[in-house]
ChimeraX commands (.cxc) that place a marker at each C-alpha (Angstrom):
marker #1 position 59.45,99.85,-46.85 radius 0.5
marker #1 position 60.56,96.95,-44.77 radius 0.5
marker #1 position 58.39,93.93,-43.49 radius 0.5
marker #1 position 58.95,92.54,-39.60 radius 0.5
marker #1 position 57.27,89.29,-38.95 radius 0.5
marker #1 position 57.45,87.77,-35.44 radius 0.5
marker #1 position 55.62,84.70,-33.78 radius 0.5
marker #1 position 54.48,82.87,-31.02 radius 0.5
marker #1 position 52.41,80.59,-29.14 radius 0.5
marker #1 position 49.99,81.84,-26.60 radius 0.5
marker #1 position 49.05,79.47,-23.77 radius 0.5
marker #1 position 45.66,80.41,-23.85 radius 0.5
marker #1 position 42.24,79.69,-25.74 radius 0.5
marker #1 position 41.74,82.29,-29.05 radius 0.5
marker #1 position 39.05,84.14,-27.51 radius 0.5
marker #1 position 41.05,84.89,-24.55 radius 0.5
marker #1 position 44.51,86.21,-26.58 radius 0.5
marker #1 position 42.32,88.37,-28.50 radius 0.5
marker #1 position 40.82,90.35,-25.46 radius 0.5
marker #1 position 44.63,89.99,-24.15 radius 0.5
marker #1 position 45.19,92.53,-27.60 radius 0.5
marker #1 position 42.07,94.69,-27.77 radius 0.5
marker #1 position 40.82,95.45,-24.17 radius 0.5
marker #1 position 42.86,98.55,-22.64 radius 0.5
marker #1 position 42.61,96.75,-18.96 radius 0.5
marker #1 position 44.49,93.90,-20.29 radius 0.5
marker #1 position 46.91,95.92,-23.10 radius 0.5
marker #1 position 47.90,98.03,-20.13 radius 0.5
marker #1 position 49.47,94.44,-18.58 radius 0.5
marker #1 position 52.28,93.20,-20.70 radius 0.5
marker #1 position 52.42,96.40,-24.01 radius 0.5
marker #1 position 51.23,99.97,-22.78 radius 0.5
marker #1 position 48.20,102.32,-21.23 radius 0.5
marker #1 position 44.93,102.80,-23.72 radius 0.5
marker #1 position 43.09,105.63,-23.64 radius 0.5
marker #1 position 40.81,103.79,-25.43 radius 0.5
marker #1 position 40.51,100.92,-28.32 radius 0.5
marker #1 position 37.58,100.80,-30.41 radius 0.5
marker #1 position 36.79,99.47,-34.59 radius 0.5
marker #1 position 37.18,102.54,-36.35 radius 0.5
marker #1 position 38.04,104.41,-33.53 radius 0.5
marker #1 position 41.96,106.63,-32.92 radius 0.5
marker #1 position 43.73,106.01,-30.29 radius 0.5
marker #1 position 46.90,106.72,-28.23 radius 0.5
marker #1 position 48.91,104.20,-26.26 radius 0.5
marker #1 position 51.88,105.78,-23.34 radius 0.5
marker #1 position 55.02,103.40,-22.39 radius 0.5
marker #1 position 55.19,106.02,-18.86 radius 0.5
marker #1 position 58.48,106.85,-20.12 radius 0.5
marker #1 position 57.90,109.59,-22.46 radius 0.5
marker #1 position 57.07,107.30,-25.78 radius 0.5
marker #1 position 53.51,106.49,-27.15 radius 0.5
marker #1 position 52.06,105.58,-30.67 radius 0.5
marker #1 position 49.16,107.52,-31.60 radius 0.5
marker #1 position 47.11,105.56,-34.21 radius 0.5
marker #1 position 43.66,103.79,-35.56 radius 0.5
marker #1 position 42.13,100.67,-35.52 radius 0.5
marker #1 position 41.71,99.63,-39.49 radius 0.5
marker #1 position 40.32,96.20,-39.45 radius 0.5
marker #1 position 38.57,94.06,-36.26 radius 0.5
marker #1 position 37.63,90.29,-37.08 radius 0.5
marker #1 position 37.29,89.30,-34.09 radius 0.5
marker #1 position 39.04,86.92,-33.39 radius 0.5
marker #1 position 41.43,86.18,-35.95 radius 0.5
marker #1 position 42.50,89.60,-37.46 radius 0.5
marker #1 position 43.33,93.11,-35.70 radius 0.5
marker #1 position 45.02,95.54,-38.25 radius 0.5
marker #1 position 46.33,98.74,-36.62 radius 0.5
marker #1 position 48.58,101.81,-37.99 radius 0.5
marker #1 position 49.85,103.75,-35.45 radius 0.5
marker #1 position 53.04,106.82,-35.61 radius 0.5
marker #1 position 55.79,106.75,-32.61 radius 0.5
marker #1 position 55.49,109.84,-30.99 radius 0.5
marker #1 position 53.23,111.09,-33.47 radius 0.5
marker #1 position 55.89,111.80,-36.36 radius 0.5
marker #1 position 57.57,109.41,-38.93 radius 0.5
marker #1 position 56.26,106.95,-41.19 radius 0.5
marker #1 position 53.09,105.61,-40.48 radius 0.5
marker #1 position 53.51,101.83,-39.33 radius 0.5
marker #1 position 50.50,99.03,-40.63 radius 0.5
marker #1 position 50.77,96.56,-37.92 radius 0.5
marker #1 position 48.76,93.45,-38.39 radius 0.5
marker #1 position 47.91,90.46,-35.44 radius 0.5
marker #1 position 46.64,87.14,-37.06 radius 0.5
marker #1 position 45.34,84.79,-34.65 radius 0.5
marker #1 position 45.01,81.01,-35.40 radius 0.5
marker #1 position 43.15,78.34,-32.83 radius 0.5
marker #1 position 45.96,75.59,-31.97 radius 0.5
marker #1 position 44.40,73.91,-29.51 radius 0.5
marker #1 position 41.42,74.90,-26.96 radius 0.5
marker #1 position 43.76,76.41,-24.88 radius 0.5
marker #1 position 46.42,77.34,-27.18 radius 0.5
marker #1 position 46.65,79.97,-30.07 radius 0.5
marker #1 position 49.11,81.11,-32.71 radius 0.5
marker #1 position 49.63,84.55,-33.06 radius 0.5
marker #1 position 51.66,86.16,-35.96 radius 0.5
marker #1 position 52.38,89.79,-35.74 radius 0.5
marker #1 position 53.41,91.75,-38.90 radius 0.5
marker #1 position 55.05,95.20,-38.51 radius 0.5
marker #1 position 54.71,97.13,-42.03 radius 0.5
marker #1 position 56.62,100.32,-42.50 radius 0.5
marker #1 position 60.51,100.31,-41.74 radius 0.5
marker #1 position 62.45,102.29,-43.79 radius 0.5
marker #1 position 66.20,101.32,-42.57 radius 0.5
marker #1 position 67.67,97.70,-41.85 radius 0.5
marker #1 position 68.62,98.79,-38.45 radius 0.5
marker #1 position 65.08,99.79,-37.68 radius 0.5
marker #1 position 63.60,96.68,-39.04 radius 0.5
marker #1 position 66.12,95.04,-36.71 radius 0.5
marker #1 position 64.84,96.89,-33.67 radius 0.5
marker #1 position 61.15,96.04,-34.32 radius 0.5
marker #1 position 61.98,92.54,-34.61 radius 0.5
marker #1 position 63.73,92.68,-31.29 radius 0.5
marker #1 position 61.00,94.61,-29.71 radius 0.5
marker #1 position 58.22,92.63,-30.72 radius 0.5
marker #1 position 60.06,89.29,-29.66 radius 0.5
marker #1 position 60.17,91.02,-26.19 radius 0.5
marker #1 position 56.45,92.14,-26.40 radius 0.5
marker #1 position 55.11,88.90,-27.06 radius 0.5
marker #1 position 57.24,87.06,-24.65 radius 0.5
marker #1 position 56.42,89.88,-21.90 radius 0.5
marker #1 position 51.99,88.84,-23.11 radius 0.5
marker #1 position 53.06,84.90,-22.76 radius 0.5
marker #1 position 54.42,85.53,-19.11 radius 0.5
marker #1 position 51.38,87.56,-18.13 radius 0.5
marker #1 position 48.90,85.06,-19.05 radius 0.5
marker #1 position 50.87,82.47,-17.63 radius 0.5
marker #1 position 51.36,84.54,-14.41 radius 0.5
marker #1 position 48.83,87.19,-14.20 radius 0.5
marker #1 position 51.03,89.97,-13.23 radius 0.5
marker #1 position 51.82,92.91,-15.11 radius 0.5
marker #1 position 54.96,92.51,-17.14 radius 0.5
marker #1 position 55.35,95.63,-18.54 radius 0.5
marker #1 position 59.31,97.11,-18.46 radius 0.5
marker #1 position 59.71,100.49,-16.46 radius 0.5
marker #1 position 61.26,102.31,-19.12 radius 0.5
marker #1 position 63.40,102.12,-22.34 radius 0.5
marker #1 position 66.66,103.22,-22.13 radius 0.5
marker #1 position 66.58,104.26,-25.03 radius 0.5
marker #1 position 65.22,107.51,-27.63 radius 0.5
marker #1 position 64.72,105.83,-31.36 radius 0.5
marker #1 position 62.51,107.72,-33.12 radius 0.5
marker #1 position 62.20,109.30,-36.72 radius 0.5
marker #1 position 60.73,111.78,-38.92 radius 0.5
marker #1 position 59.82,112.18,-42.67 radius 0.5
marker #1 position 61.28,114.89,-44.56 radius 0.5
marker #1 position 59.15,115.22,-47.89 radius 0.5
marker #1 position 60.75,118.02,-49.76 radius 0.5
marker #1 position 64.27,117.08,-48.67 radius 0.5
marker #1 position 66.32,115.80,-51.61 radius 0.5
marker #1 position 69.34,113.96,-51.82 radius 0.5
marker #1 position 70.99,116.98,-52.99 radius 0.5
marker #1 position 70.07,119.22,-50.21 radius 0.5
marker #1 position 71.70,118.56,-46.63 radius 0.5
marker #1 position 69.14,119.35,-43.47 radius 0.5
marker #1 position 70.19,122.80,-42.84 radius 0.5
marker #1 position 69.44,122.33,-39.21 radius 0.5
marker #1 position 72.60,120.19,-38.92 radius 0.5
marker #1 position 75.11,123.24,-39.35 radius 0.5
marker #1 position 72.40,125.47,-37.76 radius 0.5
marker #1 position 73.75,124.69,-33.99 radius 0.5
marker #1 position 71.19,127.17,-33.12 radius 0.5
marker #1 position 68.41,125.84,-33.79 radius 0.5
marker #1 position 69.39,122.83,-31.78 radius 0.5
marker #1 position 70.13,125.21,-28.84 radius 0.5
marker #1 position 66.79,126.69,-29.09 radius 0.5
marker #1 position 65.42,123.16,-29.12 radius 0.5
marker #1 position 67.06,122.22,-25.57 radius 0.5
marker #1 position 67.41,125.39,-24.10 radius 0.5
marker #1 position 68.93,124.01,-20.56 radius 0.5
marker #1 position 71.43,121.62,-22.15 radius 0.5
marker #1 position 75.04,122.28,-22.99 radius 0.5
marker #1 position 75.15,120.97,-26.39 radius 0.5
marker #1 position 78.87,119.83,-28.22 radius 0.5
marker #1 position 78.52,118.35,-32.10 radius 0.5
marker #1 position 80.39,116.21,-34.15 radius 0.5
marker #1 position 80.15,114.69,-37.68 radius 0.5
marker #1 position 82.06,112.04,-38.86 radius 0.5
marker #1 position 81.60,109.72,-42.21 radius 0.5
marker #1 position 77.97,111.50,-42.63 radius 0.5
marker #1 position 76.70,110.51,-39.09 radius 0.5
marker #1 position 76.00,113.76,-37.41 radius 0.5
marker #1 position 76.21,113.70,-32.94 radius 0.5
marker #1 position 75.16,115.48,-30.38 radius 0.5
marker #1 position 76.13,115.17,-26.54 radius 0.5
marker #1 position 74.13,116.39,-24.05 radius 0.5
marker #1 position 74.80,117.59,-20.57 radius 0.5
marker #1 position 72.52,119.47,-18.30 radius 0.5
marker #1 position 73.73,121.28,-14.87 radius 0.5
marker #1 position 71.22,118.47,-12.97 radius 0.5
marker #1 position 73.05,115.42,-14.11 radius 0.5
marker #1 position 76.43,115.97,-12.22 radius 0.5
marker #1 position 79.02,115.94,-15.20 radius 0.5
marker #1 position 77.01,112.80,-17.22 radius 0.5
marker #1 position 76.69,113.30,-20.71 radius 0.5
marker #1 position 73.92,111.56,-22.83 radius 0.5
marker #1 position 74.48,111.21,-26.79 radius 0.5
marker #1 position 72.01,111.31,-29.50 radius 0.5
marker #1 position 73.67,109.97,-33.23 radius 0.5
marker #1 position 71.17,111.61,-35.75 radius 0.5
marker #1 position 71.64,109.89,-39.30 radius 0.5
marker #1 position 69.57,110.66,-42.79 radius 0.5
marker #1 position 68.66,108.37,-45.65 radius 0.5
marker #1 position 67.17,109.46,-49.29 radius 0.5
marker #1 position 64.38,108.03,-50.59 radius 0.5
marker #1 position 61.83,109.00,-53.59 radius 0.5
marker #1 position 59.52,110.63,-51.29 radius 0.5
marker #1 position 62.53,113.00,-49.78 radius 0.5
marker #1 position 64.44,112.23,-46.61 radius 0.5
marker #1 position 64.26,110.22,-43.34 radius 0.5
marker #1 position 66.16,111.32,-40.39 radius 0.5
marker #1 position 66.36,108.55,-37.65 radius 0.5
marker #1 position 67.78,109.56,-34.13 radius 0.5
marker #1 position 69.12,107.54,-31.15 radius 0.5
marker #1 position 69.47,109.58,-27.94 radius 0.5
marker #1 position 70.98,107.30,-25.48 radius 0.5
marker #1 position 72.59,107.12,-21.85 radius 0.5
marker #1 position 69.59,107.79,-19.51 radius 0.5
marker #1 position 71.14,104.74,-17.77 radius 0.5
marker #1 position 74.17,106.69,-16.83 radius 0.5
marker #1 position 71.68,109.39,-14.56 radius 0.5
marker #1 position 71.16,109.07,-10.97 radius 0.5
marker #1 position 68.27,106.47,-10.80 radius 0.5
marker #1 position 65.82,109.11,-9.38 radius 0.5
marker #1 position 66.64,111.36,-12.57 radius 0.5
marker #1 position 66.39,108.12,-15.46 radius 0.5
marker #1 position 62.43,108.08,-15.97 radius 0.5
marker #1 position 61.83,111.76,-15.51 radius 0.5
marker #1 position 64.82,113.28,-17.49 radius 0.5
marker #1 position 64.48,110.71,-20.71 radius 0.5
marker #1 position 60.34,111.19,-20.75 radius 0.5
marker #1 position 61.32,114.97,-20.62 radius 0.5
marker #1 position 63.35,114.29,-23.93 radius 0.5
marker #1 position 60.84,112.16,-25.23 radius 0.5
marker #1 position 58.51,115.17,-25.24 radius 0.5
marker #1 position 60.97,117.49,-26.62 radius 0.5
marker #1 position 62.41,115.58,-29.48 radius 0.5
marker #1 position 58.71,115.35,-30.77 radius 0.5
marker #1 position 58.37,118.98,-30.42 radius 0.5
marker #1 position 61.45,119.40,-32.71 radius 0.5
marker #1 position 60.92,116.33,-35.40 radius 0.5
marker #1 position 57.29,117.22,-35.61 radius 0.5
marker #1 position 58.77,121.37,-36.23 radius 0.5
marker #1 position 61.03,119.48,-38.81 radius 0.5
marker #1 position 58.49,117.38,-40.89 radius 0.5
marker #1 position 55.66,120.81,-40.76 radius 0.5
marker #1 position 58.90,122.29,-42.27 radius 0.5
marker #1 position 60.24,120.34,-44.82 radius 0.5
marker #1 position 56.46,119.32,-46.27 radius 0.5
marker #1 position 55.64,119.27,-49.73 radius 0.5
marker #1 position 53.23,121.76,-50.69 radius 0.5
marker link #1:1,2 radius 0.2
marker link #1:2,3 radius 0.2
marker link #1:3,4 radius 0.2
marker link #1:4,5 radius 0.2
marker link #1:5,6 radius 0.2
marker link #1:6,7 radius 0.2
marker link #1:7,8 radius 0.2
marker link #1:8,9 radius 0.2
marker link #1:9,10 radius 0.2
marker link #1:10,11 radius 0.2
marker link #1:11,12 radius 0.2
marker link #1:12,13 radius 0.2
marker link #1:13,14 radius 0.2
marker link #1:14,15 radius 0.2
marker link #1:15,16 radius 0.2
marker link #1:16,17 radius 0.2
marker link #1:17,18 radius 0.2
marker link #1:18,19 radius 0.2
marker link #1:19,20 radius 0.2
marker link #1:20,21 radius 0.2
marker link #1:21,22 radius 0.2
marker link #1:22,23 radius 0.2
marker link #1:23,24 radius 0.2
marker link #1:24,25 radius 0.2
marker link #1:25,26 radius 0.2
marker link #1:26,27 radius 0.2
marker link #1:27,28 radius 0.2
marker link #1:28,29 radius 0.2
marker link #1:29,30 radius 0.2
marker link #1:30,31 radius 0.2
marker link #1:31,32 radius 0.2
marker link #1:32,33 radius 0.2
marker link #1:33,34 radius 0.2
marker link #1:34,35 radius 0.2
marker link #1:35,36 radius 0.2
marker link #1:36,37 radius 0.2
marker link #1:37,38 radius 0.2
marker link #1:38,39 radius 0.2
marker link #1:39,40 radius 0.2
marker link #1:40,41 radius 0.2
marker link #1:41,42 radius 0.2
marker link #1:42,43 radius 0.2
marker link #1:43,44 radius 0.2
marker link #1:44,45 radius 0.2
marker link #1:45,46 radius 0.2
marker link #1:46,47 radius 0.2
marker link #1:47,48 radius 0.2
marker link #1:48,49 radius 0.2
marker link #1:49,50 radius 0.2
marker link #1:50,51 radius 0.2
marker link #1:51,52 radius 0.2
marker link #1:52,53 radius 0.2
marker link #1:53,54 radius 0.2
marker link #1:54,55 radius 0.2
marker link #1:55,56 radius 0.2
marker link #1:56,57 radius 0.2
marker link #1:57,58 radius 0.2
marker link #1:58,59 radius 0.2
marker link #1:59,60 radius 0.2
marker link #1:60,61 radius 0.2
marker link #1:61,62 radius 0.2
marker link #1:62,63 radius 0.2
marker link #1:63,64 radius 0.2
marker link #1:64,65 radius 0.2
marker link #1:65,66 radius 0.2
marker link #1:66,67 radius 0.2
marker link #1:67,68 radius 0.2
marker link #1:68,69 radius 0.2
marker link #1:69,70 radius 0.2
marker link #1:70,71 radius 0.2
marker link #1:71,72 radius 0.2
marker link #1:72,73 radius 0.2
marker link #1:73,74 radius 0.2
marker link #1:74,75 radius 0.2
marker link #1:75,76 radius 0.2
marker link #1:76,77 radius 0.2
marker link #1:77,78 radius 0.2
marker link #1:78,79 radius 0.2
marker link #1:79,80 radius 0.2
marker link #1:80,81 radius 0.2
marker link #1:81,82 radius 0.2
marker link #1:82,83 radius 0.2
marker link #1:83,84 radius 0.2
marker link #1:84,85 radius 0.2
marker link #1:85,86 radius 0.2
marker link #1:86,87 radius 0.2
marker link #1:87,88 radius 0.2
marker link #1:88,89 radius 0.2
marker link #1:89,90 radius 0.2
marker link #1:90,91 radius 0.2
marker link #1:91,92 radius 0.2
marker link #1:92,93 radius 0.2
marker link #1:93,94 radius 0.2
marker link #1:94,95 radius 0.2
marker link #1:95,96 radius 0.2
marker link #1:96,97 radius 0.2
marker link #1:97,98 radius 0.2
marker link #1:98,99 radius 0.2
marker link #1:99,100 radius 0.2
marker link #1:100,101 radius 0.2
marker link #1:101,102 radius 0.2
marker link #1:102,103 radius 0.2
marker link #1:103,104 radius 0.2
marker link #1:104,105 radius 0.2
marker link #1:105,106 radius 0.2
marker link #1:106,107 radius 0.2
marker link #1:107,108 radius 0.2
marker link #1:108,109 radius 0.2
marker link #1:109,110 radius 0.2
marker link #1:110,111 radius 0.2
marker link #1:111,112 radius 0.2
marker link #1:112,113 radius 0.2
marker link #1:113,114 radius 0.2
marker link #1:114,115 radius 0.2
marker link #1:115,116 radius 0.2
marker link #1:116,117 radius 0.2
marker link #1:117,118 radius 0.2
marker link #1:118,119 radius 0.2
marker link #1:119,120 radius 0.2
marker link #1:120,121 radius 0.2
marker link #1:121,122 radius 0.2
marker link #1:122,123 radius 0.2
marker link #1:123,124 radius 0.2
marker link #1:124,125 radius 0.2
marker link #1:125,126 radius 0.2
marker link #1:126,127 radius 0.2
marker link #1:127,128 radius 0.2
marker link #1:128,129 radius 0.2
marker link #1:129,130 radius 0.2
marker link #1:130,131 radius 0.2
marker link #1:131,132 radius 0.2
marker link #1:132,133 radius 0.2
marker link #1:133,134 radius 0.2
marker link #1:134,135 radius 0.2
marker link #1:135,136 radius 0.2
marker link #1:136,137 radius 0.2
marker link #1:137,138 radius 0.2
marker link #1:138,139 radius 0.2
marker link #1:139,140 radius 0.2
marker link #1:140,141 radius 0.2
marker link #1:141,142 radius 0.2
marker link #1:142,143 radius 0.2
marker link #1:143,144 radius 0.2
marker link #1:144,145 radius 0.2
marker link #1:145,146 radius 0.2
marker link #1:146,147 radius 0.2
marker link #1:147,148 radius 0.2
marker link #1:148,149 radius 0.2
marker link #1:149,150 radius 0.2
marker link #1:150,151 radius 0.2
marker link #1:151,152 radius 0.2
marker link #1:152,153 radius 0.2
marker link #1:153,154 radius 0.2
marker link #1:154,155 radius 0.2
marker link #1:155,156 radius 0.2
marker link #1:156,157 radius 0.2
marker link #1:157,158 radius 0.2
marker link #1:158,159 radius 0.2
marker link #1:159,160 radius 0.2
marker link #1:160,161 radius 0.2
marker link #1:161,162 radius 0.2
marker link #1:162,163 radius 0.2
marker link #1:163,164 radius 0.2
marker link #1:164,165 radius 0.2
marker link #1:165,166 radius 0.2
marker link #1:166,167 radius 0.2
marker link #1:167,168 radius 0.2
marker link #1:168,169 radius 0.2
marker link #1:169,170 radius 0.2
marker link #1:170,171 radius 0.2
marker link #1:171,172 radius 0.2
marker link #1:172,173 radius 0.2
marker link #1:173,174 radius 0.2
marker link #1:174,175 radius 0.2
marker link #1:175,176 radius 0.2
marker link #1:176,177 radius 0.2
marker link #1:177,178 radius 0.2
marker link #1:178,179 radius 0.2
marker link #1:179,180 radius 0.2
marker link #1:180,181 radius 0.2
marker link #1:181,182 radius 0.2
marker link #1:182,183 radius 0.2
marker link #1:183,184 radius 0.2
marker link #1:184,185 radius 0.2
marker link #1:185,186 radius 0.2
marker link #1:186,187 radius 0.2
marker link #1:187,188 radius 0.2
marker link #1:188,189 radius 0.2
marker link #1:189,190 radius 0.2
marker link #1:190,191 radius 0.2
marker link #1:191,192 radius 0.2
marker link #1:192,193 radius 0.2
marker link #1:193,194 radius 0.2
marker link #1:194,195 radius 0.2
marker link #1:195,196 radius 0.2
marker link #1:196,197 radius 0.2
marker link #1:197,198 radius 0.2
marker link #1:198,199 radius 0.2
marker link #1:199,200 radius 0.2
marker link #1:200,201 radius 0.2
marker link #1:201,202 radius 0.2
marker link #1:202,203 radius 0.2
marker link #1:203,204 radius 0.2
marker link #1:204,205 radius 0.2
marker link #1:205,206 radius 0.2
marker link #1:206,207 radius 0.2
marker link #1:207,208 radius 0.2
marker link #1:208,209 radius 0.2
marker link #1:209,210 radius 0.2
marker link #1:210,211 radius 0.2
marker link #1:211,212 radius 0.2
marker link #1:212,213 radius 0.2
marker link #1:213,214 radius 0.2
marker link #1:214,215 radius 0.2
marker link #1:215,216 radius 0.2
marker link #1:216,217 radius 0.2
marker link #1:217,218 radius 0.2
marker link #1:218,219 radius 0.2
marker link #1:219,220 radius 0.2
marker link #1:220,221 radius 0.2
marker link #1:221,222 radius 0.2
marker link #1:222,223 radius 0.2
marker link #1:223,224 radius 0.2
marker link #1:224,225 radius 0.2
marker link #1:225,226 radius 0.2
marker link #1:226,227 radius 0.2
marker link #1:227,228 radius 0.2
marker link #1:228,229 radius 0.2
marker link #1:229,230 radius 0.2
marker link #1:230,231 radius 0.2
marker link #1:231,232 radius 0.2
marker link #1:232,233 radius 0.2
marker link #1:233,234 radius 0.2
marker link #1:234,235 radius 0.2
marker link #1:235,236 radius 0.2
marker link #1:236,237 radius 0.2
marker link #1:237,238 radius 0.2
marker link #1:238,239 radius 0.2
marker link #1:239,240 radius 0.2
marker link #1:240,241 radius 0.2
marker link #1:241,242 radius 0.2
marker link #1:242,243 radius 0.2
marker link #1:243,244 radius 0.2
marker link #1:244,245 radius 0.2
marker link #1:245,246 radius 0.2
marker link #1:246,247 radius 0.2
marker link #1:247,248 radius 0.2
marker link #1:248,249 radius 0.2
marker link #1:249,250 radius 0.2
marker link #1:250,251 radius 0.2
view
C-alpha cells in the first residue's frame, strides 16, 4: 500500500485548527457534512454529490494527533488517515496529513491532489469564514477489493454485459476493451444524446484483485441534471462494487 503525505500552515492558534478537524459544525465548512464525530465512535461524512466515507475515529490526542480510517462509499480498501498538529506560533499551526492505503500510483496521485485542495479550501475558511466547500466532483473514482480473484482468473462480470445492464437498468450501455482497460459509455434517454464514460481497470495483488473505476462526464449534462444524475451514480456504483466484493470474498 501507498503512503500520501501533504502539508500546510494554518493561520490559526492549535486549539482552534483542531476543532476546525473534529467538530461536525466546522468539518461541514471547508471538507464534508458529519453525522457525528466522536473518540471511538463510527461515523459517516456526505460530499452532497453522491460520495461519502463511512469510517471510525482510532486515536484523539487532542490536540496534536487525530487518526481516522474511513472506506469511500463504503467499499475498497480501508484508508488510515492520520492529522498531526504542531504549535508554530500562537496563532499559527502546522498540520501534516498522512493518507495510508493506496493501492495504485494513479490513486496515490489523486489523494495527493485532493488533499492539497482540502487543506487549501480549511486555510481560506479560517481566513474568511465562509464555507468553502466545492458543489460537486465531477468526477466517479472509486474502488473495490476482490479477495478471491486471482491473477489467473479475469472478473467474469466484464464479458457478462448483462450483469452491467441489470446494474443500470435505464442506461444504454456500449463496451469496449482495449490493451486490458475495459469501458463503458453511458447514455440515458434524459441527457439529450450526451454520453458519460466510466474506464474500469484491475490490478493483482497477494490478497486477490482491485478493480478501480472512473465514471466521468457529468460536466457534459445540462447544469440542472450534473448534481442529481452523478449522485444517482454514486449510489448505484456502490450498490454494484459492494455486490462485487460480497461476491468475490474469501470464505
Amino acid at each position: 500500500m501507498l503512503t500520501v503525505m501533504t502539508q500546510a500552515r494554518i493561520p490559526a492558534p492549535v486549539s482552534q485548527s483542531w476543532d476546525c478537524l473534529t467538530q461536525p459544525s466546522l468539518i461541514e465548512k471547508w471538507f464534508a457534512d458529519a453525522d457525528r464525530f466522536e473518540p471511538g465512535k463510527e461515523f459517516s461524512l456526505g460530499f452532497g454529490d453522491g460520495d461519502f466515507f463511512v469510517g471510525a475515529i482510532k486515536e484523539w490526542r487532542k490536540p496534536e494527533l487525530l487518526r481516522l480510517v474511513w472506506r469511500f462509499l463504503g467499499v475498497g480498501p480501508e484508508f488510515e488517515i492520520s492529522f498531526g498538529l504542531t504549535p508554530v506560533t500562537e496563532a499559527e499551526t502546522a498540520l501534516t496529513v498522512t493518507d495510508y492505503g493506496a493501492l495504485i500510483p494513479e490513486e496515490a496521485q489523486s489523494l495527493r491532489e485532493g488533499w492539497e485542495d482540502f487543506l487549501s479550501r480549511l486555510v481560506k475558511f479560517i481566513e474568511t469564514g465562509k464555507s468553502t466547500r466545492f458543489r460537486w466532483s465531477e468526477t466517479i473514482s472509486v474502488g473495490a477489493v476482490l479477495q478471491s480473484l486471482t491473477g489467473n482468473e479475469r472478473l467474469r462480470e466484464m464479458s457478462d454485459h448483462g450483469w452491467w445492464r441489470e446494474l443500470f437498468p435505464d442506461a444504454l450501455l456500449s463496451f469496449k476493451e482495449n490493451d486490458g482497460l475495459f469501458g463503458i459509455n453511458f447514455q440515458a434517454e434524459s441527457w439529450s444524446g450526451i454520453t458519460t464514460e466510466a474506464s474500469i481497470q484491475t490490478s493483482q495483488f497477494e490478497f486477490g484483485s482491485y478493480m478501480a473505476v472512473n465514471h466521468a462526464g457529468w460536466a457534459n449534462l445540462p447544469e440542472t441534471q450534473q448534481v442529481s444524475e452523478r449522485s444517482r451514480y454514486a449510489g448505484l456504483w456502490h450498490c454494484g462494487l459492494r455486490a462485487l466484493e460480497d461476491r468475490y470474498r474469501s470464505a
